[in-house]
C-alpha positions as CSV (number, residue, x, y, z in Angstrom):
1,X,22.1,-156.8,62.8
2,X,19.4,-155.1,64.7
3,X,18.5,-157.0,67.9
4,X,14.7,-157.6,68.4
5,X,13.0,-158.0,72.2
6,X,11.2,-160.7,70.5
7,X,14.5,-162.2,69.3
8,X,16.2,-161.5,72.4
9,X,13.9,-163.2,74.6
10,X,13.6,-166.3,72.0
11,X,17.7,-166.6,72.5
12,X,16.7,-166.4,76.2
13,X,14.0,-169.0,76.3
14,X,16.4,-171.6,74.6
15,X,19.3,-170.7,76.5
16,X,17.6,-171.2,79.7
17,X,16.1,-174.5,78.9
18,X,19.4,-175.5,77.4
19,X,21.3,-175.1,80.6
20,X,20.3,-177.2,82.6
21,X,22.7,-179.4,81.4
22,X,25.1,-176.2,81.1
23,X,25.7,-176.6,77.3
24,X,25.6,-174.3,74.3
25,X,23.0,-174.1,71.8
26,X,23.1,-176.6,69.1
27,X,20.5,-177.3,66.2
28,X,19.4,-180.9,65.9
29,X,20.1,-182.9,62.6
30,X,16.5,-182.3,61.8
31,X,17.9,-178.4,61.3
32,X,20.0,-179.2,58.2
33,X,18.3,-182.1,56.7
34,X,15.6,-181.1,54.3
35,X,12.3,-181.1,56.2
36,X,9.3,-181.7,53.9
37,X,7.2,-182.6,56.0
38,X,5.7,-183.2,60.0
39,X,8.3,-186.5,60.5
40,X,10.7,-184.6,62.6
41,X,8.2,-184.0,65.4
42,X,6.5,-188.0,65.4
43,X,5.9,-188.6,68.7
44,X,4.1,-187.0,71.4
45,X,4.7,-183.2,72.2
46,X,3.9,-181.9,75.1
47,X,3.8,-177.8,76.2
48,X,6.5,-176.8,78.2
49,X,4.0,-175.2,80.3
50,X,2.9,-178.3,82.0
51,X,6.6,-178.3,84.2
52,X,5.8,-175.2,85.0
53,X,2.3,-175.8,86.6
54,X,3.9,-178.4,89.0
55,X,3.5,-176.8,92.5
56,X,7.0,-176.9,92.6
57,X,7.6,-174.3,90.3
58,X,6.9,-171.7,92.4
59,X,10.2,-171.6,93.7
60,X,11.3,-170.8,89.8
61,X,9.2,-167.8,90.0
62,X,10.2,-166.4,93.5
63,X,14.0,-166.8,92.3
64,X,13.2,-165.2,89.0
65,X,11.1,-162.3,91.1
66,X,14.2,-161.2,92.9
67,X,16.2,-160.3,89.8
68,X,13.0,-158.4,88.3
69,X,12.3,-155.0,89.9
70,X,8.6,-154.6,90.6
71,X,8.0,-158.3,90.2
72,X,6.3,-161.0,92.6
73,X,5.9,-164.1,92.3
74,X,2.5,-164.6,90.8
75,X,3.6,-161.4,88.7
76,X,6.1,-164.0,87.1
77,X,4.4,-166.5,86.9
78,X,1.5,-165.0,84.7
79,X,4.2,-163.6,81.9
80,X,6.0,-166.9,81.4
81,X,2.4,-168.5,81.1
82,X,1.9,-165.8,78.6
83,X,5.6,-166.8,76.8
84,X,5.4,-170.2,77.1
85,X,1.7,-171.5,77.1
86,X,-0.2,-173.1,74.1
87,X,-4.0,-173.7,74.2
88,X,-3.2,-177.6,73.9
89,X,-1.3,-179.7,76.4
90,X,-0.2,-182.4,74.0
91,X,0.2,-182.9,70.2
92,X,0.9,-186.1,69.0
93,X,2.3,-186.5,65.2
94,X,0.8,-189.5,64.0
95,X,2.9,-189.6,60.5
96,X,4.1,-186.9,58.1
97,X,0.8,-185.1,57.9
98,X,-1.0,-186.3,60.8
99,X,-1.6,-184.9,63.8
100,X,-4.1,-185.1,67.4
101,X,-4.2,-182.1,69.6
102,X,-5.0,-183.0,73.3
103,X,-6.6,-186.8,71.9
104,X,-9.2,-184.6,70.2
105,X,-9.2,-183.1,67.3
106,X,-7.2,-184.9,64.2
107,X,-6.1,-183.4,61.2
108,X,-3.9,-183.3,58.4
109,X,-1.2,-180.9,57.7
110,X,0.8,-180.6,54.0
111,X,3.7,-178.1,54.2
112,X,3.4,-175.0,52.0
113,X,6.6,-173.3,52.8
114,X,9.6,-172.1,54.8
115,X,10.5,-169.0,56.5
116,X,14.0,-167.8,58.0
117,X,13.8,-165.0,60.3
118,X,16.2,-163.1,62.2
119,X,16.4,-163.5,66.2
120,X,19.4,-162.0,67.7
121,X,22.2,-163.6,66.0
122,X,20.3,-167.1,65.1
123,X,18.1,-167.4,62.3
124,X,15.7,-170.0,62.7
125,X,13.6,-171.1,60.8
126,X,10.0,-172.0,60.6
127,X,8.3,-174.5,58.6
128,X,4.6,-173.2,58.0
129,X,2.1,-175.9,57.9
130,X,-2.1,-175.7,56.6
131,X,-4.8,-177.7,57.1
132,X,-8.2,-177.8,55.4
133,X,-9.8,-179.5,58.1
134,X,-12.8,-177.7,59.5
135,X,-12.6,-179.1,62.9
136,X,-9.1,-177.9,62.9
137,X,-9.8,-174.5,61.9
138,X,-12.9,-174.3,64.4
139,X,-10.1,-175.5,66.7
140,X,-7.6,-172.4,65.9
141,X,-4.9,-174.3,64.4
142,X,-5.5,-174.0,60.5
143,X,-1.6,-172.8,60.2
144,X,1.0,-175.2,61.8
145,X,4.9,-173.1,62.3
146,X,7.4,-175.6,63.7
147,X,10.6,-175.2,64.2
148,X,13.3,-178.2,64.8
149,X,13.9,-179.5,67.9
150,X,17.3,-178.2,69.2
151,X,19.3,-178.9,72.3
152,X,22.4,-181.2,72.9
153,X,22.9,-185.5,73.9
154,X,22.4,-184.2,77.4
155,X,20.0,-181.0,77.8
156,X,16.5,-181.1,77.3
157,X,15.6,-181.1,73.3
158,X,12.4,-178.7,72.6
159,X,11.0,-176.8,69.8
160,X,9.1,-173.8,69.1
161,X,5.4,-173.5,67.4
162,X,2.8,-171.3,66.4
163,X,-0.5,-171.7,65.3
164,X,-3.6,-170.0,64.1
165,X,-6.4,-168.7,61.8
166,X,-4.8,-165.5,60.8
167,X,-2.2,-166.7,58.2
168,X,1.6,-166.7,58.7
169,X,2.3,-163.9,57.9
170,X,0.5,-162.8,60.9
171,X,2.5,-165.4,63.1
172,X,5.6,-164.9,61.8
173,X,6.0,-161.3,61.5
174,X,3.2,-159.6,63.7
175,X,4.9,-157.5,66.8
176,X,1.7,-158.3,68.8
177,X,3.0,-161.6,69.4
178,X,6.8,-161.3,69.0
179,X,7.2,-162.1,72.4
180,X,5.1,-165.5,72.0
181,X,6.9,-168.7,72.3
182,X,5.3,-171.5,73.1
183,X,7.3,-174.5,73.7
184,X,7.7,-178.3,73.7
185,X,9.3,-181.3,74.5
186,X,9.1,-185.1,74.3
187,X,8.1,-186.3,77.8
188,X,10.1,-189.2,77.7
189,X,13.2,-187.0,77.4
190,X,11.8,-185.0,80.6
191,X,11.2,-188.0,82.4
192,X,14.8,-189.1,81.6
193,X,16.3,-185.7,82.8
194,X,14.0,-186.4,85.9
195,X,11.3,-182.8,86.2
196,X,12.4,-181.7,89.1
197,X,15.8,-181.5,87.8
198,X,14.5,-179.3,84.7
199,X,13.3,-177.1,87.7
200,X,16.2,-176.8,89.5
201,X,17.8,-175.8,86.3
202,X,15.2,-173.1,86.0
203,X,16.2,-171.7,89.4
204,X,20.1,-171.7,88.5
205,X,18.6,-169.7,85.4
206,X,17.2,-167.2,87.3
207,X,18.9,-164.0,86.7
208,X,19.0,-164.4,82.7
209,X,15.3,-165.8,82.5
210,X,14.5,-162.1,84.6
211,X,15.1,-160.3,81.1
212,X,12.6,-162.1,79.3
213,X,10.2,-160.1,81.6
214,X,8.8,-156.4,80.5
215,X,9.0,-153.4,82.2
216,X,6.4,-153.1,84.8
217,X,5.0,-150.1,84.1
């Protein structure tokens, strides 16, 4: 199978979240179970992003700095805002179709289909999402992707999204944006685990979160 960067740095992204709890990769229920609609992700959902603006964090970026020739910190810490970052903070499912971005706008989603792709040796799988809301669309977010949360009992669960305007097709398959993850977790999980920790994690992850960076050119 022919190995994508954007696949390769999406087995990255979950591999380095995952280990902080040094575990393998394993898909949550809500992989296998038929999803037909936005009940997997009830709750609040909050960008991954946020850790990573904690102060703290900078000690994430120096570490990954030294195992990425031509890198500096800041350097780092612009392209993993670029991998990571979604133009909410929070998105809180409300009910199957329901959702608030940032306590703001509220709309409702109906699923219109299902997409596996290939990343690396996974094939996850995105669940594509529409709204005819017009605040939504003025918004950006007329096309929902999720994709399950995944983790283990212990590491910190998260999911991948994607939204838009353009039409999935665009945000599933586009290279322009192959490289775009943005990421999520339930903040009471993160609370559990105790943030700092998830940053320390970060730090141990160092050398393989280093590849998810380009070329500087």
């Amino acid at each position: 199978m022919k190995r994508t960067r954007g696949g390769v740095l999406a087995l990255a992204l979950c591999l380095a979240i995952l280990s902080i709890a040094g575990r393998g990769l394993v898909m949550s229920a809500t992989d296998s179970e038929q999803v037909i609609d936005l009940s997997p992700w009830i709750g609040t959902n909050e960008s991954f992003w946020t850790i990573l603006q904690d102060p703290a964090a900078d000690k994430v970026f120096s570490e990954i700095a030294k195992y990425a020739p031509g890198y500096d910190l800041a350097m780092v810490r612009k392209c993993m805002e670029k991998l990571y970052r979604f133009n909410f903070d929070v998105f809180r499912v409300i009910d199957g179709r329901t959702v608030c971005f940032d306590d703001g706008v509220v709309a409702e989603y109906d699923l219109i289909g299902v997409l596996e792709v290939e990343a690396n040796q996974y094939k996850p799988t995105w669940y594509i999402f529409k709204t005819e809301s017009k605040d939504a669309i003025e918004f950006g977010v007329e096309y929902l992707l999720m994709m399950p949360y995944h983790g283990d009992g212990e590491g910190l669960g998260h999911c991948h999204l994607r939204y838009g305007n353009q039409g999935f097709e665009y945000l599933t398959t586009d290279p322009s944006i192959a490289n775009w993850w943005p990421t999520a977790f339930r903040p009471e999980e993160a609370d559990k685990l105790g943030r700092e920790s998830i940053l320390e994690g970060l730090v141990r992850s160092a050398r393989m979160l280093a590849t998810m960076l380009p070329p500087v050119k």
